[in-house]
Structures are given as C-alpha cells and as structure tokens.
C-alpha positions as CSV (number, residue, x, y, z in Angstrom):
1,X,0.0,0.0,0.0
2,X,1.7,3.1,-1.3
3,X,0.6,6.6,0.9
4,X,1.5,9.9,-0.4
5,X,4.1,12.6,1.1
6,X,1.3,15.0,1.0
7,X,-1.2,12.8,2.5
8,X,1.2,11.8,5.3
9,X,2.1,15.3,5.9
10,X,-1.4,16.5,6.5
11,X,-2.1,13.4,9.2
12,X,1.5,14.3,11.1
13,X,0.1,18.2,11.1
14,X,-3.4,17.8,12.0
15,X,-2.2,14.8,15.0
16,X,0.3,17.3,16.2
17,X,-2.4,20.5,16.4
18,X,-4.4,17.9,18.0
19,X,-1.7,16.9,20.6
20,X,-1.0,20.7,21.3
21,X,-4.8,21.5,21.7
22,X,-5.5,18.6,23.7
23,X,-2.7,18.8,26.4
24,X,-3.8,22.6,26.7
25,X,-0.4,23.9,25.4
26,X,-0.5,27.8,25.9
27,X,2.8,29.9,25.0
28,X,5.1,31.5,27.9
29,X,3.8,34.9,26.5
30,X,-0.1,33.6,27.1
31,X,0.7,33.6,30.9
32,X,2.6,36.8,30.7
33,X,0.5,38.5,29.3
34,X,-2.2,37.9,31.7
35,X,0.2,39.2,34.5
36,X,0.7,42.2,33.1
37,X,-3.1,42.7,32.1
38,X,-4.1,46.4,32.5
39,X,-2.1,49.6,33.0
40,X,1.7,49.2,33.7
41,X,3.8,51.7,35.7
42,X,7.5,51.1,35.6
43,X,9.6,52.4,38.0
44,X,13.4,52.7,37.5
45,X,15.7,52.7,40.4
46,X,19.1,54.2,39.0
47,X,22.1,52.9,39.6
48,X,24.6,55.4,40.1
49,X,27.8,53.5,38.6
50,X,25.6,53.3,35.5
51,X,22.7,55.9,35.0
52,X,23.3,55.3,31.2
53,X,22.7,51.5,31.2
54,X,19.7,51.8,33.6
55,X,17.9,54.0,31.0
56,X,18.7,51.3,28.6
57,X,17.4,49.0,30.6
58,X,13.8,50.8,31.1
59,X,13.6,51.4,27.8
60,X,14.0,47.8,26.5
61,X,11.6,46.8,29.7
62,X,9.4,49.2,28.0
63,X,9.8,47.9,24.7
64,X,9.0,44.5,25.4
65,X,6.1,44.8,27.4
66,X,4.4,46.8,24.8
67,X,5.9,45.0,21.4
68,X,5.1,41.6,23.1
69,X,2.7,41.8,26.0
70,X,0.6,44.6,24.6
71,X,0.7,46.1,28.0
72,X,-0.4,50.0,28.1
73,X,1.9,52.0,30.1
74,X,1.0,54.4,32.0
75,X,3.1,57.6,33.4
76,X,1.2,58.3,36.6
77,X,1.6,55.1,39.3
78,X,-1.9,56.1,40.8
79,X,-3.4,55.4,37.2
80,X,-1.4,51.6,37.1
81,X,-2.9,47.8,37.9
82,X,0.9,46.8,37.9
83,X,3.7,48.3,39.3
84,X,6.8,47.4,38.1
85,X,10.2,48.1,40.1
86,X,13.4,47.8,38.2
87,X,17.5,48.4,38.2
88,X,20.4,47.1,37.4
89,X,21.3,44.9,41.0
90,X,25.4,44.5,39.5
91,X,27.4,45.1,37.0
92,X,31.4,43.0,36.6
93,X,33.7,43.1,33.6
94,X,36.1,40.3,34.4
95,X,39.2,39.1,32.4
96,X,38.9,35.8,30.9
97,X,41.6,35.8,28.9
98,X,45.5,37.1,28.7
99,X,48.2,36.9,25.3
100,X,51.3,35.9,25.2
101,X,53.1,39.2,26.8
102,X,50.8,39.1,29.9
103,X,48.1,41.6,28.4
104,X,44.4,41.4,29.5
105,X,43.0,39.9,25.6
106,X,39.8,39.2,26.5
107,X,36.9,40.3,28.6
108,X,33.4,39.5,30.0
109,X,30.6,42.0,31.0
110,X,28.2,40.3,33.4
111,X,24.6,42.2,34.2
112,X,22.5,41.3,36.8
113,X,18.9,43.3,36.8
114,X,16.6,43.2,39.9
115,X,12.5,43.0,39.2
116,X,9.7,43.0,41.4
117,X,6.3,43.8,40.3
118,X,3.1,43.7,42.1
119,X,-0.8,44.2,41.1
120,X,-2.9,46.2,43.0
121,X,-6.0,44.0,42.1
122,X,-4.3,41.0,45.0
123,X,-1.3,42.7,46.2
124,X,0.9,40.0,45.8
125,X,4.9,41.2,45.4
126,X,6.8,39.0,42.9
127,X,10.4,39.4,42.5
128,X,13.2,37.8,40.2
129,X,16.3,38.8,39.0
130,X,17.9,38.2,35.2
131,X,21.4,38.2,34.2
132,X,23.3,38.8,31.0
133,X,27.1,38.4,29.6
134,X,28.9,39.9,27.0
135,X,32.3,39.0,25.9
136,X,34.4,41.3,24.4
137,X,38.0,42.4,23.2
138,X,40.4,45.2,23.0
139,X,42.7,46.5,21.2
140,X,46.5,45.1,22.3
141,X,48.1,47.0,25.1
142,X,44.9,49.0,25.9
143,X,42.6,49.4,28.7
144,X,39.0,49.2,28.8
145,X,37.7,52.8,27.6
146,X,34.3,54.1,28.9
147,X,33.2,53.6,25.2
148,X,33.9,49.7,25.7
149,X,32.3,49.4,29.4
150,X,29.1,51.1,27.9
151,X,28.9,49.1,24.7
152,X,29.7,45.8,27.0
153,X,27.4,46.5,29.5
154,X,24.6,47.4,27.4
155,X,25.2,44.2,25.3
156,X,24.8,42.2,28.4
157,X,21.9,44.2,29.8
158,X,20.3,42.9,26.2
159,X,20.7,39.7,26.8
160,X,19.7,40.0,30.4
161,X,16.4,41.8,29.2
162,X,15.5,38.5,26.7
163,X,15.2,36.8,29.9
164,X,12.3,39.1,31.8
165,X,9.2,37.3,29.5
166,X,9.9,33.9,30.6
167,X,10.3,35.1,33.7
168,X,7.3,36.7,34.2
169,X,5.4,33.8,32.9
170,X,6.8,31.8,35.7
171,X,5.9,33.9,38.1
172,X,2.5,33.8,36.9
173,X,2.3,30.5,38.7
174,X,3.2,31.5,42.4
C-alpha cells in the first residue's frame, strides 16, 4: 500500500495540532501576558555607577512589554494595575583571557537586573532577578575605555532583558 508525502504530511500536522490543543499547550507569553493585564507603571531605580545603562534597561523593559505583551503603560503610578520596580542589582567586567606578553585579551561583561512587580487588584509582590554576559575584546596594550564598558554593558543588559518574559510567565504560577 503506497501513501503519499502529501497525505502523510497532513495526518503528522493535524495529530500534532491535536496533541498541542488537547494537552492545553498555551505559549510562555499567554501567561505573561495575563500578568501584566491592565495599566503598567515602571519604576526605575538608578544605579549610580551606571545611569546610562539603567535608561537602557527601562527602555528595553518598556519595549518589550508593549511590542510583546501589549501592556499599556502608564506615566502616573496612581493610574497603574501593575507596578513594576526595576534596576540594574550589579554590574562586573572580568578578564577571561591574557596573550602571550601578559596583556588582558579578552573580557566578559556580566549584568545582573533586579525586578519585582506587584498588582494592586491582590497585592501580591513577585520578585526575580535576570542576568546577562557579554564577551568582548580590546585593542593590544589598551585598557577598557568608557566607550567599551558602555557598549559591554549594554550588550549584556540585552541579553539579560530577553530573559524578563519567561520570567514573568513563571511567576504567573506562584
């Protein structure tokens, strides 16, 4: 008995929509967004070793919860169902790697930023924290300019940053 490509394809997709729909499969960004349903306030606590990097930060916090959560964010915390508290917790740049005459080569930025949120609708403070690294280089027998720290840091604050939707989703749970 010969079955077609086409045939078989179409039984694999419609067993596996089944599979999804039936084990009530929802996406992390489902549960996210339900926890950050309503009017968002974001609150940024600056770190003064970075003020630069902790605008960054907001700004991509900002970016994702509207781009992917369709939150609406408001400027005015009285008007907010969520408040949302966040700041860079540390910041290291470590050496990972030395040449042949002894010269720092090769570097790593690590970023870790501090979140806790809470509705008003239950009150109920959630908190997490997501990190980021970066590695980077510079130029032989040079040190690290503020140019490279910034560029490093905000690198790593990126990929830090790519961590919060998961994590909110998470959270959703406790």
């Amino acid at each position: 008995m010969y079955i077609s490509k086409n045939l078989l394809f179409f039984v694999f997709t419609i067993s596996l929509a089944f599979l999804f729909n039936a084990c009530g499969y929802k996406p992390s960004s489902y549960y996210a967004k339900k926890e950050m349903d309503g009017n968002v306030f974001v609150k940024l606590d600056v770190s003064l070793e970075d003020p630069k990097n902790s605008v960054l930060v907001k700004d991509a916090v900002n970016k994702i919860l509207i781009q992917k959560l369709d939150s609406k964010l408001v400027n005015d915390e009285k008007d907010a169902d969520v408040i949302m508290n966040l700041g860079i917790n540390s910041v290291r740049i470590s050496t990972l790697q030395y040449d042949k005459e002894g010269y720092n080569k090769l570097y790593k930025a690590e970023v870790v930023i501090k979140i806790n949120y809470y509705r008003k609708d239950d009150g109920k403070r959630k908190s997490f924290t997501v990190d980021g690294e970066y590695d980077f280089a510079i130029d032989k027998d040079t040190t690290i300019t503020d140019t490279n720290r910034f560029e490093a840091i905000t690198n790593a604050s990126s990929k830090a940053v790519d961590e919060i939707l998961s994590k909110i989703a998470v959270s959703s749970f406790r």
